[in-house]
N, C-alpha and C positions, 0 to 999 in steps of 0.2 A: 601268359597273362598280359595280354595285348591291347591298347586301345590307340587311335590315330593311325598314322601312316609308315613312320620310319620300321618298326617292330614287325608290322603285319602285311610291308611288302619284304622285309626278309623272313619269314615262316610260308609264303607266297611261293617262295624261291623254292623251298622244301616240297611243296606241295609238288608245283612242276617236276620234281623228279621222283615221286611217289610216295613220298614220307606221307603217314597220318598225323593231321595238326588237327589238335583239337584246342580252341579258343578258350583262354577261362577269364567271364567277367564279371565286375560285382550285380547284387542284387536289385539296390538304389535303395531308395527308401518309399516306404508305406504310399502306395499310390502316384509315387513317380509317373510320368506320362515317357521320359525317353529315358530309363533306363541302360545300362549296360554302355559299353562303347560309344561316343560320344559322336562320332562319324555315321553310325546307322542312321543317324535322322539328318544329313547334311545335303541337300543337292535336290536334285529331280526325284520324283515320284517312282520307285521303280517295282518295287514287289512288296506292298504292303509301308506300315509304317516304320518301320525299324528294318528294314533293307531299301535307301536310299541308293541314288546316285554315286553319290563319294565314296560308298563303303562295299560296292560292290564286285571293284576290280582287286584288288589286293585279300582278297577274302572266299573267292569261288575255291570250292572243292576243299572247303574243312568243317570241324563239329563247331559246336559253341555249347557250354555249359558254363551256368552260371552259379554263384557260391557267393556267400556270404563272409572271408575271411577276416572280419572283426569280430567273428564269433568262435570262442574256442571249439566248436563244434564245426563249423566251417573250416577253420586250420586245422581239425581234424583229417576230414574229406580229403583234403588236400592230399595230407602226408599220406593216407593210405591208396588214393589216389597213383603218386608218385610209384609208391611201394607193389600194388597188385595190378598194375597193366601187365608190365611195368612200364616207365616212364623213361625214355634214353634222354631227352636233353628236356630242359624246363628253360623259359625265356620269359623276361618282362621285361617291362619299360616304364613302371611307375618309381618316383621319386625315390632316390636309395634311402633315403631317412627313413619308410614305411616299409624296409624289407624285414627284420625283425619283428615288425610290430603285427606285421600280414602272415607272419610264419612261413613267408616264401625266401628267406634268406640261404643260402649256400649251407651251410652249417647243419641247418635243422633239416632241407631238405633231402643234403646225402647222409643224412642218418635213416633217411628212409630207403635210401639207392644208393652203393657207394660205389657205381659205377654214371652217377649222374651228371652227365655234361650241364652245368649251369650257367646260363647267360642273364646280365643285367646291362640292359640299354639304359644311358643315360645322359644329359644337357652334357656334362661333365666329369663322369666319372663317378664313382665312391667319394673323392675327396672331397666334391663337392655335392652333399648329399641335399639342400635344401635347393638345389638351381632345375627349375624345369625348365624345356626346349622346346620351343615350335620351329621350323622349320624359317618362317620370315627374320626369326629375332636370332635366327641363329647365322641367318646372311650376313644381317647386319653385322653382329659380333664378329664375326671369323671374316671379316674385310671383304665381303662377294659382292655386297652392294657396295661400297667404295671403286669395286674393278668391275662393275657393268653399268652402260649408258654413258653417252654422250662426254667427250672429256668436259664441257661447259655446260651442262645439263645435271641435275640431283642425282646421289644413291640411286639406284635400281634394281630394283627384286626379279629375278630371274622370271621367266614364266613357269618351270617346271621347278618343283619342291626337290633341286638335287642334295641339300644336305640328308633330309628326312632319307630318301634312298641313296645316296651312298651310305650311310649307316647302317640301312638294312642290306646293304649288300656285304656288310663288314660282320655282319653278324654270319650271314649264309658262308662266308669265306671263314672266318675263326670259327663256326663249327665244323668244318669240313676236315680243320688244322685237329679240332680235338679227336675227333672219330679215326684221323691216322693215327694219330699218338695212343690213342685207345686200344688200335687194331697194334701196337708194337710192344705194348704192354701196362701201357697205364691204365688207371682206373679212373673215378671222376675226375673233376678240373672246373675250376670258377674262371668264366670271361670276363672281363668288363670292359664293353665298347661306349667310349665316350664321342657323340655328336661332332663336340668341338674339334677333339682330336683327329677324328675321322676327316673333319673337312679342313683341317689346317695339313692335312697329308697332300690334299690335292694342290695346296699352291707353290709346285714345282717350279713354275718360269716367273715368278713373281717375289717370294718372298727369299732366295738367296742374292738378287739383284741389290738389297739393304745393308750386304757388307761388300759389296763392290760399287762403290762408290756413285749408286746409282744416285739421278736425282728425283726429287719428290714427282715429278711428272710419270716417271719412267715406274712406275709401282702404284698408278692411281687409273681410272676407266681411260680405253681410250677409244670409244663408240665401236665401230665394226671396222675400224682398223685394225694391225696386228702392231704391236708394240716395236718387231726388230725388220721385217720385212715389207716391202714396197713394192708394188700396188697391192694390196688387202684393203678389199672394201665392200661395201653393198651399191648396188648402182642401180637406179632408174631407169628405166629402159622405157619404149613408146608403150608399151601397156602395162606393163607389171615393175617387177624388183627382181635384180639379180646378183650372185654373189662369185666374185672372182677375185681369187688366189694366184699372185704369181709369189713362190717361192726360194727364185734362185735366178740367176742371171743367163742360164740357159731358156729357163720360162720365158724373161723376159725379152729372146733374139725372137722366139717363137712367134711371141705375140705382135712385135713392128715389125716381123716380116709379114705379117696379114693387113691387105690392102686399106681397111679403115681404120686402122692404129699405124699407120707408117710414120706418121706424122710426131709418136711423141718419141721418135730415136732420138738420139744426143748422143757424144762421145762423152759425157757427163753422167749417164744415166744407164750407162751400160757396166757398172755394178750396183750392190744394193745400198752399198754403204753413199756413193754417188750418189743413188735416187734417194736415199733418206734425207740429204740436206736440202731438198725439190720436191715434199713429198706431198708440198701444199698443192702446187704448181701443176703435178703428175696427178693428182686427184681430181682437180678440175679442169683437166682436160681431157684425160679420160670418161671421166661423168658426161663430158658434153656430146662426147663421140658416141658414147654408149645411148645415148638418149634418144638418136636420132631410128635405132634401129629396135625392131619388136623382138622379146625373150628367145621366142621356137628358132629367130635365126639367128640369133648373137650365138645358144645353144650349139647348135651346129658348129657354128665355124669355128669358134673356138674350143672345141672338143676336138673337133678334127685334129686341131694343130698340138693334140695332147695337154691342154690347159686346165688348169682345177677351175671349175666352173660348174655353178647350180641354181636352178630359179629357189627364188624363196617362195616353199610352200604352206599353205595353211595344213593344218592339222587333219582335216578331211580329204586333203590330196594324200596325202601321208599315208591316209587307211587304204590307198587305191595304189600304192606304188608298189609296182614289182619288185620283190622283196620282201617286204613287209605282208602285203594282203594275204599271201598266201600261205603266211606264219601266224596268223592271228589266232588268237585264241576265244574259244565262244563258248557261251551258256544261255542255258534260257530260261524266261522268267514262266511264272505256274501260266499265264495266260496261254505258251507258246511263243512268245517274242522273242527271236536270236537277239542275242548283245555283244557286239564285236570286242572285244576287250585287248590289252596291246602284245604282244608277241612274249615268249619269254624268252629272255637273253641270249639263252646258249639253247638249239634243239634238243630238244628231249622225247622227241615222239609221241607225245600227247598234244591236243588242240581244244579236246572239248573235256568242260570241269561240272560237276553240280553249282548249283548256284549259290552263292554265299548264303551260310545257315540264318536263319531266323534266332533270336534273342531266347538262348535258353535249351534250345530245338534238342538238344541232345544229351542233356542233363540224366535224365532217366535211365537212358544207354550205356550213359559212363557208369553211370554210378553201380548198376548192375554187374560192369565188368569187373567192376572195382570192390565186387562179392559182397556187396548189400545185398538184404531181404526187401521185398519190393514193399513190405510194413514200414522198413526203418526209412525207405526214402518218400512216403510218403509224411510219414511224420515231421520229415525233414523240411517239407514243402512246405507242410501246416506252419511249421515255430519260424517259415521268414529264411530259413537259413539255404535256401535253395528255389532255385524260381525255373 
């Protein structure tokens, strides 16, 4: 029971290694225009109107049925749903206050399966059942915009939605935990992956610096620098932007021994903690050297000398870079139009998906399997409780 992004790029994950995910969403009401999932109608034009841009990658190659679960007749479907696939794991991500009220609560549902892995995504957890979570508001919260952008420059929002997907990747990981526990002898098990918690897991080099007497500077942005080591930076170069890493003070003989950095040696500078109290000094001198010479052959030369070093690419270099292009994953829309979509994480052997369902698309199929007469599901259709 999935709508937005955190939930339905991890069921995505599933997908990729062959599990069936079938989507379950509400009806709307009497003459709604965007129905169902809130992201089918978000973004560019892509296959109709309720397959959208935004909703297209995280959602190739699963069912979608839609159900009315404010109708006791709807929480009906469901349970027996659950009950005659049968149904191995159930996942949502609507507000935990409305899991009781939707009949999609833990409780009611393994009494239809009592081998049902149950997951509930949520801003916060169960504890806090009235808190919902979008992805910007939850940077903000859990301190990501405090530690990205410029140290003298505002909060900054990530460009990729990483809490939304670390969440769904917490989900794809805790069910994988339940399915071995299952396979050792258990039987069902309730998840609950909270947002917040998920993304306050990630700040490893940041937030234990609070009892070691760091100072306020030392746990707040500090542009595309790196907090303990020296030189980390993004640099200017004669035509573009490039990003170089020295990590250690063998990095750093490396680098002044290459003819156009000879210059920033010092017997001062030849550890980190040295170049940290210079690191203003070390920055703009190196920017100046680096300015002088074009991306392709800073690249070079300092690859050569085994230095962490990368042009900064846009997003369409990205879809061309070896490594990547040749992992992509693709679908296409009813015209015939390929749509590259992004890799999945770990290979799996697949590459090409069906194209994310259409609003409903599959409702009739379910509900068949789920040993309905094709009378009772039309009925179903007439009284609203199924679209």
């Amino acid at each position: 029971m999935e709508q937005a992004l955190s939930l339905s790029y991890g069921t995505l994950r599933l997908v990729q290694i062959g599990w069936r995910v079938i989507r379950l969403e509400s009806t709307g009401r009497p003459g709604e225009q965007t129905p169902g999932d809130p992201n089918r109608y978000v973004g560019r034009p892509a296959a109709g109107p309720d397959r959208r841009s935004y909703f297209l990658a995280p959602n190739v190659g699963k069912e979608a049925i839609a159900i009315d679960l404010k109708t006791e007749a709807g929480r009906e479907l469901l349970f027996r749903i659950v009950r005659d696939l049968p149904v191995d794991v159930f996942a949502s991500n609507t507000l935990p206050r409305r899991y009781e009220e939707l009949g999609i609560d833990y409780e009611t549902l393994s009494r239809a399966n009592d081998k049902l892995i149950w997951v509930g995504l949520s801003a916060m957890g169960p504890e806090y059942p009235e808190v919902p979570g979008y992805d910007p508001m939850m940077q903000a919260l859990l301190g990501y915009m405090d530690l990205t952008g410029q140290r003298d420059g505002p909060p900054t929002l990530m460009g990729v939605p990483m809490i939304d997907l670390k969440a769904g990747d917490e989900v794809f990981a805790q069910t994988m935990r339940a399915l071995a526990e299952q396979a050792e002898g258990r039987r069902g098990m309730r998840i609950d992956v909270s947002m917040a918690r998920a993304a306050a897991s990630w700040l490893q080099t940041t937030l234990p610096l609070l009892d070691l007497a760091a100072s306020a500077g030392d746990v707040r942005r500090s542009g595309n620098e790196h907090r303990e080591f020296v030189p980390v930076n993004v640099y200017e170069t004669a035509d573009s932007w490039l990003y170089l890493a020295i990590g250690n003070d063998v990095q750093w003989r490396r680098l002044v021994s290459i003819g156009p950095f000879a210059s920033l040696a010092g017997e001062s500078r030849e550890t980190n903690e040295g170049r940290k109290t210079e690191h203003a000094a070390i920055h703009g001198e190196l920017a100046g050297l680096i300015r002088r010479h074009r991306t392709e052959d800073l690249l070079a030369l300092l690859r050569q000398a085994g230095l962490v070093v990368a042009p900064v690419n846009s997003v369409s270099a990205v879809r061309e870079m070896s490594g990547v292009q040749e992992h992509l994953v693709r679908t296409t829309l009813p015209d015939g139009r390929e749509v590259r979509l992004p890799p999945a994480a770990v290979a799996t052997g697949r590459r090409e998906f069906p194209l994310a369902p259409r609003y409903g698309e599959h409702s009739r199929k379910v509900l068949e399997e789920a040993r309905l007469a094709r009378s009772e599901i039309d009925d179903l259709i007439k009284q609203g409780v199924v679209h």
